[in-house]
MMTF fields as JSON, N, C-alpha, C and O atoms, coordinates in Angstrom:
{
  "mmtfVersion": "1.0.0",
  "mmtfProducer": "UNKNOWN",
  "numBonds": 423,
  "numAtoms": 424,
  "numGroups": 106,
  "numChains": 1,
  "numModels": 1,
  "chainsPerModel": [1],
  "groupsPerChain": [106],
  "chainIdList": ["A"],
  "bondAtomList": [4, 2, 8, 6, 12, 10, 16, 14, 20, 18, 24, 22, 28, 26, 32, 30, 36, 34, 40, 38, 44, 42, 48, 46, 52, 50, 56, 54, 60, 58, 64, 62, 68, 66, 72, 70, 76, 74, 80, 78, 84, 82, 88, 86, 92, 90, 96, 94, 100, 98, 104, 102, 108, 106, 112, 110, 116, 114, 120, 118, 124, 122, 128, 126, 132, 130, 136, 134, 140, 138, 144, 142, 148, 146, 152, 150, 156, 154, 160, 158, 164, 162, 168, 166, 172, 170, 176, 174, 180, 178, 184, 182, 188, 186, 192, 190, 196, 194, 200, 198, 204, 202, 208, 206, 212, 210, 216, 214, 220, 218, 224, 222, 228, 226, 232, 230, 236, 234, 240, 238, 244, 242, 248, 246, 252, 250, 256, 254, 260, 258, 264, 262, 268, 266, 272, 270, 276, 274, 280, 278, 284, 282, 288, 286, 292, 290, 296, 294, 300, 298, 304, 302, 308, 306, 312, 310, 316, 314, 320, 318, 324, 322, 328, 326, 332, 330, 336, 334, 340, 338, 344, 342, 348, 346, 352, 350, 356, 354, 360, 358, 364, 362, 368, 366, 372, 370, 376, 374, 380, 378, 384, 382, 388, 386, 392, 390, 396, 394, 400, 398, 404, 402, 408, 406, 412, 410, 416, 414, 420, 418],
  "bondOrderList": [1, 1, 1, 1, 1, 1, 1, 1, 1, 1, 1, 1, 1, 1, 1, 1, 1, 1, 1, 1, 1, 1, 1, 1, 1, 1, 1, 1, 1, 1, 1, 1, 1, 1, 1, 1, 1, 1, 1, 1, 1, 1, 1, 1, 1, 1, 1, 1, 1, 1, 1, 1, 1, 1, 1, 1, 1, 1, 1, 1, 1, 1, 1, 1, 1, 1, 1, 1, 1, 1, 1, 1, 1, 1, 1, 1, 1, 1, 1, 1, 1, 1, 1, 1, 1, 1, 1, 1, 1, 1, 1, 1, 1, 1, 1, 1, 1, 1, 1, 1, 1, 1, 1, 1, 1],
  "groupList": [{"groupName": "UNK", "atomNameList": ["N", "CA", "C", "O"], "elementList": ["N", "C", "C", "O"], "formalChargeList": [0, 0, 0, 0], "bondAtomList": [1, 0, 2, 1, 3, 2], "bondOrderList": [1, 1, 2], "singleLetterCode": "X", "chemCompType": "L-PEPTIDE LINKING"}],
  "groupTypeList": [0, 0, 0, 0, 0, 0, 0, 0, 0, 0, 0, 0, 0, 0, 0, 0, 0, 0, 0, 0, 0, 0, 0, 0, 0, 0, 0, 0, 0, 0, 0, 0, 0, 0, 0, 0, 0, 0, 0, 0, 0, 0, 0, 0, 0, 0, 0, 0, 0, 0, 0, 0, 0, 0, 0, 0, 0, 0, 0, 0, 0, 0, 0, 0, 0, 0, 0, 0, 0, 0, 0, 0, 0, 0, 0, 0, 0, 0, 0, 0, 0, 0, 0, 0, 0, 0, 0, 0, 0, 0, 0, 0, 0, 0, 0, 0, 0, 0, 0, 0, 0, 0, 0, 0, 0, 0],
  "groupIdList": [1, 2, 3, 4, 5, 6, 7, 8, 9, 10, 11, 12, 13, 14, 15, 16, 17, 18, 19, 20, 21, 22, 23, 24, 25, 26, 27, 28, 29, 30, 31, 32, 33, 34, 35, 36, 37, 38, 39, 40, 41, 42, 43, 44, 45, 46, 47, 48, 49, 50, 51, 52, 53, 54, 55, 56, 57, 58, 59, 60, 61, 62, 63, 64, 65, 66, 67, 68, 69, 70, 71, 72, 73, 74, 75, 76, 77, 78, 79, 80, 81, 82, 83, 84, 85, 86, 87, 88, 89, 90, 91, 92, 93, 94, 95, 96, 97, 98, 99, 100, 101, 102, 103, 104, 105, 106],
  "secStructList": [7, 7, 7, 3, 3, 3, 3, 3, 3, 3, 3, 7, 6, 6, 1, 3, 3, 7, 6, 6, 6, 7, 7, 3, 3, 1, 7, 1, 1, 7, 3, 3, 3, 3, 3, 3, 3, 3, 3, 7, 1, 1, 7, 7, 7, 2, 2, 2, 2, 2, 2, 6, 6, 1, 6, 6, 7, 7, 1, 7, 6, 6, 7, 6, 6, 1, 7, 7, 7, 1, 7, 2, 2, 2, 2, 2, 2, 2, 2, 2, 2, 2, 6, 6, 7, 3, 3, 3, 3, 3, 3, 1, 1, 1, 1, 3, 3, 3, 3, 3, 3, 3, 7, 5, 7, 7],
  "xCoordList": [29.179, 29.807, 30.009, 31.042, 29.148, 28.927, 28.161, 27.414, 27.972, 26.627, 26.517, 27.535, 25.374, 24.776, 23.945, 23.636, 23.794, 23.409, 22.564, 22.984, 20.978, 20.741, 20.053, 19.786, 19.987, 19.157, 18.506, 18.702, 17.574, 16.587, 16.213, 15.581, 16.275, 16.235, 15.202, 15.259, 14.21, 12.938, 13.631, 13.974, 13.834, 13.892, 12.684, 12.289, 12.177, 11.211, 10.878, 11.648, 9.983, 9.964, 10.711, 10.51, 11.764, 12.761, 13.642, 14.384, 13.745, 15.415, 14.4, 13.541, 15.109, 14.541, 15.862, 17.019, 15.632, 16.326, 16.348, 15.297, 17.386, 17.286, 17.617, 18.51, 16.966, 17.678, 18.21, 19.153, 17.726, 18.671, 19.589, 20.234, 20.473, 21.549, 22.217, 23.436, 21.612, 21.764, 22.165, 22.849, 21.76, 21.897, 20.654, 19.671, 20.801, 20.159, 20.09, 21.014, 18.593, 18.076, 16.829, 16.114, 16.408, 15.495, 13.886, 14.007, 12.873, 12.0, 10.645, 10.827, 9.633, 8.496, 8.479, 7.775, 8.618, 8.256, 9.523, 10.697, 9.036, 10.146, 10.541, 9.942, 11.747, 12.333, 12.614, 12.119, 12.957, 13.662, 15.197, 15.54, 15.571, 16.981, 17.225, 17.085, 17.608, 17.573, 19.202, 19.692, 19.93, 21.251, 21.55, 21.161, 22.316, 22.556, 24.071, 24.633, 24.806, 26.278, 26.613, 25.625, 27.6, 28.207, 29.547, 30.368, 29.766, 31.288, 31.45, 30.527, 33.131, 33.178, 34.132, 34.736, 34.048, 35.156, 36.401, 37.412, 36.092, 37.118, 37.113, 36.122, 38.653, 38.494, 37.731, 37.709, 37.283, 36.669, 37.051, 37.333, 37.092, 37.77, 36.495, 35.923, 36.317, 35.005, 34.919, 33.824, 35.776, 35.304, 34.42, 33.455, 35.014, 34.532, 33.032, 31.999, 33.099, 31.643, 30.67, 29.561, 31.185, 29.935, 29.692, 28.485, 30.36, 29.857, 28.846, 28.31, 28.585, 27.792, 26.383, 25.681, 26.041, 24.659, 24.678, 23.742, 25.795, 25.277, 24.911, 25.385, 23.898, 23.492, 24.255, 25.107, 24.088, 24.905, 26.199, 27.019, 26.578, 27.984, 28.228, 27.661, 29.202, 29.277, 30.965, 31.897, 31.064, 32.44, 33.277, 34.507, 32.441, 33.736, 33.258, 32.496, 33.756, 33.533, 34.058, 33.827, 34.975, 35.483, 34.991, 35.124, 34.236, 33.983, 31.917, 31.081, 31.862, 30.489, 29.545, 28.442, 30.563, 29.508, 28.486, 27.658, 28.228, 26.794, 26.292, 27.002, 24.769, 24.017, 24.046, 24.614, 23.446, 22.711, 23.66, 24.86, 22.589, 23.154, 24.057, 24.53, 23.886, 23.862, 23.191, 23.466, 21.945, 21.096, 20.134, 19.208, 20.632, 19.875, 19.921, 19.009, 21.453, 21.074, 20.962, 20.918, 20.927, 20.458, 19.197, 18.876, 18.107, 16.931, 16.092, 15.015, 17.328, 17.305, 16.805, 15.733, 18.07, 18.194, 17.148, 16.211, 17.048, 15.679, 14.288, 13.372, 14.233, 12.79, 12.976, 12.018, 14.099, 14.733, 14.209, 13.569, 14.639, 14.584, 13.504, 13.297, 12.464, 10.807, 10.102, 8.994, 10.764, 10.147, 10.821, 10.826, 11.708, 12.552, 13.322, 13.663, 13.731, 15.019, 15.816, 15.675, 17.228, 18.429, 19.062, 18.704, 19.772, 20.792, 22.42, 22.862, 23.122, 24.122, 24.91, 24.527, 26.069, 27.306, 28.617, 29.481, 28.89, 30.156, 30.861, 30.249, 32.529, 33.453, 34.004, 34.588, 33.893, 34.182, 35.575, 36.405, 35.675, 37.545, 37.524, 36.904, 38.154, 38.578, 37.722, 37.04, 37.145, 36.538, 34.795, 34.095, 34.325, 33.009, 32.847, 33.717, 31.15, 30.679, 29.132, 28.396, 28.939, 28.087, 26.48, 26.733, 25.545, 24.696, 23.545, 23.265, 22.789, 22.141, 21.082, 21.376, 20.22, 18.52, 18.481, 19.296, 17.765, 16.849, 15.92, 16.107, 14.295, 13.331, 12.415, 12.878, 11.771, 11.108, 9.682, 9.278, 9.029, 7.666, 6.503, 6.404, 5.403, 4.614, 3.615, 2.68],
  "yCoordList": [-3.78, -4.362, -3.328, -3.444, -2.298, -1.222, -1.577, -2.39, -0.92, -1.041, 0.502, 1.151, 1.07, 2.601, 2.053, 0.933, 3.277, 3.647, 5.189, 6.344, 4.519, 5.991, 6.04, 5.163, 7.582, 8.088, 8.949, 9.557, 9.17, 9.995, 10.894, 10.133, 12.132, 12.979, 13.75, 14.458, 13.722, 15.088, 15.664, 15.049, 17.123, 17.845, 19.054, 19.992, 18.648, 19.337, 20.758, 21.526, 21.31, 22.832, 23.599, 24.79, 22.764, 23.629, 23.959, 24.915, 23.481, 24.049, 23.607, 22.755, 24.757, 24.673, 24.661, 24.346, 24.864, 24.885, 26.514, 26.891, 27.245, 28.078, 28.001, 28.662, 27.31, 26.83, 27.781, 27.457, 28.977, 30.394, 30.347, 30.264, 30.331, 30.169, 28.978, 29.029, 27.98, 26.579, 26.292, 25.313, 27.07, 27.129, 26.771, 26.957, 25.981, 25.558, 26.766, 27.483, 26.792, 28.021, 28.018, 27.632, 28.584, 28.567, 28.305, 29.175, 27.799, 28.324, 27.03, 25.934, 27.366, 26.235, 25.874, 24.921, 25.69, 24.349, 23.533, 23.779, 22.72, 20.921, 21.106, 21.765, 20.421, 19.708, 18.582, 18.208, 17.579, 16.589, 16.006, 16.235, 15.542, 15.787, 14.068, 13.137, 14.167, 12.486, 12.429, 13.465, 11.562, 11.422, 9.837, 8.755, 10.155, 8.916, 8.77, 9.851, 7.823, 6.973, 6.587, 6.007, 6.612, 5.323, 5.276, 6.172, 3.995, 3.892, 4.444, 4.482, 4.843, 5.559, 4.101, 3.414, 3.835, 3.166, 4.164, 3.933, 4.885, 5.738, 7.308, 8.004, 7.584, 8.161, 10.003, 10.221, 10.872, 12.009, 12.779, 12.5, 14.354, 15.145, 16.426, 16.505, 17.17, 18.167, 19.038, 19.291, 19.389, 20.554, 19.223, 19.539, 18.029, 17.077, 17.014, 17.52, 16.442, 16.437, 17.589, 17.469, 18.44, 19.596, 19.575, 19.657, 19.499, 19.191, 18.084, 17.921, 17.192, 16.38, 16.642, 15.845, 17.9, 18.417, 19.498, 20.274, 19.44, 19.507, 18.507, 17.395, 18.823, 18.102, 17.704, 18.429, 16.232, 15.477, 15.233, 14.786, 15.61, 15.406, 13.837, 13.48, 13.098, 12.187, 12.005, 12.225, 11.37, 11.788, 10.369, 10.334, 9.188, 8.2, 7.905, 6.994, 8.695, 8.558, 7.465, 7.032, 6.953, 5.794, 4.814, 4.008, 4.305, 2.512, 2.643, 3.481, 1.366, 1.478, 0.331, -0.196, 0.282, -0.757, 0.32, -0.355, 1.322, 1.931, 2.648, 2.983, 2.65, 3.367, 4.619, 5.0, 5.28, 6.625, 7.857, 7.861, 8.958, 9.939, 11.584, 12.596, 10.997, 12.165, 13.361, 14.561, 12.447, 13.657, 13.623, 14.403, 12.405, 12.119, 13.248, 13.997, 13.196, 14.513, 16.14, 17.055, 16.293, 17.568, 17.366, 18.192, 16.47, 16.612, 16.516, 16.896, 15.736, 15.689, 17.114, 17.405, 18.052, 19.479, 19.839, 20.326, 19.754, 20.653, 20.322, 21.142, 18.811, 19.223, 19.501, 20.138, 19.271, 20.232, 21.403, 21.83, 22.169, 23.466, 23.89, 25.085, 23.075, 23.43, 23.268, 23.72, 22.683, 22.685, 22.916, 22.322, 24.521, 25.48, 24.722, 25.095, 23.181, 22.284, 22.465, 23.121, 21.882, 21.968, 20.652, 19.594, 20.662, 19.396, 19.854, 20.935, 18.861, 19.018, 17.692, 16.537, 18.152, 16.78, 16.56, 17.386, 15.876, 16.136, 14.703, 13.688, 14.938, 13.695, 13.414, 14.301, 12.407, 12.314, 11.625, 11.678, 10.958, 10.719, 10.942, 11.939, 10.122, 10.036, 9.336, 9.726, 7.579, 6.849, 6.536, 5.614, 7.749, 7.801, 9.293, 10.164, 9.435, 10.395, 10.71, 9.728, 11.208, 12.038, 12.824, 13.931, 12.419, 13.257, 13.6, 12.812, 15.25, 15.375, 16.115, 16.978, 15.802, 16.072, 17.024, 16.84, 18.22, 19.134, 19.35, 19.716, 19.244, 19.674, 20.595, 20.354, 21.112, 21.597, 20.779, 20.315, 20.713, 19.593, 20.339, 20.993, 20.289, 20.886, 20.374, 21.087],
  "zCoordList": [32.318, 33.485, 34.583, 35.242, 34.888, 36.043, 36.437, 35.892, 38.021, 38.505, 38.349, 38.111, 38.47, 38.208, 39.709, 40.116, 40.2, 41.7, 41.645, 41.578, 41.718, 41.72, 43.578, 44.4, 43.578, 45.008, 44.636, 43.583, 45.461, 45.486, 46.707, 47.44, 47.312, 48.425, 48.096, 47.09, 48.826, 49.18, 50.327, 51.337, 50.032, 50.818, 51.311, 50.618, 52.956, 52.917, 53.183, 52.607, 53.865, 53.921, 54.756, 54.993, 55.3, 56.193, 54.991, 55.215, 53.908, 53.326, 51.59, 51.361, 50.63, 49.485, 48.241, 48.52, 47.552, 46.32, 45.469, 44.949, 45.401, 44.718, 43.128, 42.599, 42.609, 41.052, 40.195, 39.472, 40.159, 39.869, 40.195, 39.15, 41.227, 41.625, 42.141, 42.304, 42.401, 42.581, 44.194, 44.492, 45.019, 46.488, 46.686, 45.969, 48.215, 49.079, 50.128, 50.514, 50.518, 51.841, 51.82, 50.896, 53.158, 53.914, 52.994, 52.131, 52.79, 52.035, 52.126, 52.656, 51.64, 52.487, 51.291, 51.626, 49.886, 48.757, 48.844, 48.567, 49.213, 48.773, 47.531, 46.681, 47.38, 46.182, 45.823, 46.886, 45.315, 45.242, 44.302, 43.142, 44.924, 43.973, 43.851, 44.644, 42.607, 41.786, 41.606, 41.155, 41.843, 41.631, 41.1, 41.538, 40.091, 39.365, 39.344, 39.166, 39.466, 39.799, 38.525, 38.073, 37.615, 37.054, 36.749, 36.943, 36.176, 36.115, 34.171, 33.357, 33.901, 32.588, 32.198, 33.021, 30.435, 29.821, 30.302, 30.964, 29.931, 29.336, 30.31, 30.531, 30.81, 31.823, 30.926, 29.714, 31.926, 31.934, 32.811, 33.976, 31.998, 33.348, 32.941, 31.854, 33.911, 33.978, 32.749, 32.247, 32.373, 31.343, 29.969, 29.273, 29.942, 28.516, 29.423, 28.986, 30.494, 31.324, 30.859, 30.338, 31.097, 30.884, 29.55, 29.321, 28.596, 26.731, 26.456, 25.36, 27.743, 27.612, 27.157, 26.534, 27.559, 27.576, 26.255, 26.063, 25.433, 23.84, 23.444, 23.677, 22.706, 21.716, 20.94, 20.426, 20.636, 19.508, 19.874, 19.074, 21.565, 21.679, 22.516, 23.549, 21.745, 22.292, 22.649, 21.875, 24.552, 24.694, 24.174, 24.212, 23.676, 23.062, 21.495, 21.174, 20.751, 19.121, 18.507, 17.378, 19.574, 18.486, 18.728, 17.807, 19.89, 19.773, 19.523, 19.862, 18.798, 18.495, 19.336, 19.188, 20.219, 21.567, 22.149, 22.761, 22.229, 22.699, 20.92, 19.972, 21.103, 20.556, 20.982, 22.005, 20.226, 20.669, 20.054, 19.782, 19.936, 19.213, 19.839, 19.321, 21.254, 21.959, 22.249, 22.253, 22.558, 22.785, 24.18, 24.399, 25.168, 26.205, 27.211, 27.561, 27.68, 28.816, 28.382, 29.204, 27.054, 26.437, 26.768, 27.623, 26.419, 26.989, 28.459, 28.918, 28.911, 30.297, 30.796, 31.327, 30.418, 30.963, 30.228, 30.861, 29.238, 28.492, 29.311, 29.376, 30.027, 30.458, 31.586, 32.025, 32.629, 34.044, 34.2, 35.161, 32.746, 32.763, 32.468, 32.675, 31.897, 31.936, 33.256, 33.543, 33.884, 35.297, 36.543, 37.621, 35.851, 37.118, 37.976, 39.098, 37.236, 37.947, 37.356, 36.324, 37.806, 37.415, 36.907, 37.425, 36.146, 36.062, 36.153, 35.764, 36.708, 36.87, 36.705, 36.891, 36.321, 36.034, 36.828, 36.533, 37.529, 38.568, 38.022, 37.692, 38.02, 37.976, 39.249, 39.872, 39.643, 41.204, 41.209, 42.116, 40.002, 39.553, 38.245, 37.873, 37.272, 35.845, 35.599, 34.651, 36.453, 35.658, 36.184, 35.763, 37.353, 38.019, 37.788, 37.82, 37.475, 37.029, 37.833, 37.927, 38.05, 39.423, 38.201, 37.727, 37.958, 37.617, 38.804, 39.708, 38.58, 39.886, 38.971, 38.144, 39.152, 38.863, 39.663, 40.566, 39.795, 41.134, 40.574, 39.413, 41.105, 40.557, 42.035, 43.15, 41.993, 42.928, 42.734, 41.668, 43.993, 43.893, 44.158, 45.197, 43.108, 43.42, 44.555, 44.922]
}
């Protein structure tokens, strides 16, 4: 009963992605950055956010209305990070959660 909201931004050769450091500056390869929205059951505060991207960690253990083992945005980042992008997790309150893709485009 959420809606999930994603966007999508190419940024072109005026401004690049430093994924080493995760700054934006000057540089001629594009990037694109994927951002995904949703709403939480159950509220979340940043430090449980960032455990998201262990493996096997799941942040509501007790109810068995979702599947899955906890291992989606571990791989997320794992193939990010094969292709010198970034992932990132932001809580924008307790019960909305902010994910951001960066990849650079070849």
């Amino acid at each position: 009963d959420s809606t999930i909201m994603i966007s999508a931004t190419v940024f072109t050769s005026t401004t690049s992605l430093n994924v080493a450091e995760d700054e934006v500056r000057p540089s001629k390869q594009p990037w694109l950055r994927l951002t995904i929205t949703n709403r939480l059951d159950k509220p979340l505060d940043q430090s449980q956010a960032d455990k998201l991207f262990e493996r096997f960690y799941r942040h509501d253990k007790t109810s068995h209305k979702y599947a899955g083992t906890g291992l989606g945005l571990s791989i997320v980042q794992a193939i990010a990070n094969a292709h010198k992008g970034t992932v990132g997790i932001t809580i924008k309150d307790e019960y909305f959660f902010e994910v951001t893709v960066r990849l650079l485009m070849a």
